[in-house]
LOKOLLUM-523225 format. One record per residue (C-alpha): residue in three letters; x, y, z negated. Coordinates in pm, 1 decimal. Each point is the difference from the previous one (the first is absolute). Layout:
BEGIN
[ALA; [X; Y; Z]]
...
END
This chain:
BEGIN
[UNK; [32444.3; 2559.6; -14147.1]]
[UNK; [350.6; 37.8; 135.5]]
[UNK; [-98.0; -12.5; 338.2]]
[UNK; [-256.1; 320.5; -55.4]]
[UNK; [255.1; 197.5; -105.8]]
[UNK; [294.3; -92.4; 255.3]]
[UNK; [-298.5; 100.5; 262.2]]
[UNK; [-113.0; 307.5; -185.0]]
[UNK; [372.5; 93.2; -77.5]]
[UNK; [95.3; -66.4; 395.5]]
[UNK; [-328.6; 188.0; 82.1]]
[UNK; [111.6; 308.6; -170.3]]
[UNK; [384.9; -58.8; 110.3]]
[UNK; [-148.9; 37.1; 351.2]]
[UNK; [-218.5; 277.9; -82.8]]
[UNK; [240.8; 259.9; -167.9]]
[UNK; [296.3; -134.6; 301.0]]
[UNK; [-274.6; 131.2; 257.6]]
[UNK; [-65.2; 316.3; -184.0]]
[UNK; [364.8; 86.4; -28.7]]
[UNK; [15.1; -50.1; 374.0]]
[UNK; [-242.9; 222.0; 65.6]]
[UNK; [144.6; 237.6; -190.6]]
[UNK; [364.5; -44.8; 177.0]]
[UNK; [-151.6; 31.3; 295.3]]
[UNK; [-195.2; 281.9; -55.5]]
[UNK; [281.4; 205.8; -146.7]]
[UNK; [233.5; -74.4; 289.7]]
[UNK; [-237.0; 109.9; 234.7]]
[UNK; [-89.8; 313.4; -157.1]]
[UNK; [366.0; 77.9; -29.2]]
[UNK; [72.7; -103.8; 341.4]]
[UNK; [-293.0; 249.9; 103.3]]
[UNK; [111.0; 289.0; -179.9]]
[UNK; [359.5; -26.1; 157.9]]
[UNK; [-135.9; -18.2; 335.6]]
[UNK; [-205.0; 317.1; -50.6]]
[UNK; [363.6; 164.8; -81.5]]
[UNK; [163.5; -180.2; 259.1]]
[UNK; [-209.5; 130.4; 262.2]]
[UNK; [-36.4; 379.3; -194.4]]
[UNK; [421.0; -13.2; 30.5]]
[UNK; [-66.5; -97.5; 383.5]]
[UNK; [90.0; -346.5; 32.7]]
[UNK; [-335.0; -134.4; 120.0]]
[UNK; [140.7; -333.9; 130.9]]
[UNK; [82.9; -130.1; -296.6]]
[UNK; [-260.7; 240.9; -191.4]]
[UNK; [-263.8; -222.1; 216.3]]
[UNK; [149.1; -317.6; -69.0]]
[UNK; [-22.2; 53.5; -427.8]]
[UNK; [-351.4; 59.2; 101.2]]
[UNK; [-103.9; -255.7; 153.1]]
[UNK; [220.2; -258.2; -241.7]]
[UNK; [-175.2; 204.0; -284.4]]
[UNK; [-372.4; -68.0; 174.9]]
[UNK; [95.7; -347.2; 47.5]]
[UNK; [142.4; -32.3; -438.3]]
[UNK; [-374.4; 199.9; -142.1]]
[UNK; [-196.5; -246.9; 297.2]]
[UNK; [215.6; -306.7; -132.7]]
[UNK; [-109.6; 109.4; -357.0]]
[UNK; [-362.5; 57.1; 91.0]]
[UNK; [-20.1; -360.2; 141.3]]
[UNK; [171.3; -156.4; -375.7]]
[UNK; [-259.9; 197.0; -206.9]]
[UNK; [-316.7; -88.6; 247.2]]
[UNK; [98.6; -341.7; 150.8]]
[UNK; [146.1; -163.1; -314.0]]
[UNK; [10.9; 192.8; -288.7]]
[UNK; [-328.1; 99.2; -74.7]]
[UNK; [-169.5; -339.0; 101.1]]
[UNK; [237.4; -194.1; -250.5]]
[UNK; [-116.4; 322.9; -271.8]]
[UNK; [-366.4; -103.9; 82.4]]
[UNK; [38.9; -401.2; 34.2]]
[UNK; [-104.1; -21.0; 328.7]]
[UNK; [357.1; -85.1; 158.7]]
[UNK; [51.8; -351.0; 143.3]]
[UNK; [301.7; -177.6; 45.8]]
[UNK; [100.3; -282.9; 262.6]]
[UNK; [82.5; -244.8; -216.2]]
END
């Protein structure tokens, strides 16, 4: 019995640490977006272009936690390597 809940304790540990990523992410990369949109309306487009593309790269990063890990561990069908 102990071992079913240390595993479906861990499971959920994992589970809400993933989300919160995702979240992070995803709110760093929208904010690093909107900055680069005034960057580059104030005309500095170097660095304008360079919150863009670090903002692409946070909401892609995010994408990949939701569909690569988080939603297969929500629907069971996630495998591990040990």
């Amino acid at each position: 019995m102990q071992g079913i809940i240390t595993e479906s304790l861990a499971e959920l540990l994992t589970v809400v640490f993933y989300g919160g990523l995702a979240v992070v992410l995803t709110v760093v990369g929208t904010l690093a977006e909107l900055a680069s949109f005034e960057d580059l309306a104030a005309g500095q487009s170097v660095f304008g272009l360079w919150e863009i593309a670090v903002g692409t790269l946070m909401l892609y990063a995010a994408y990949s936690v939701v569909t690569g890990i988080l939603v297969p561990r929500l629907r069971g069908e996630y495998e591990t390597d040990a």
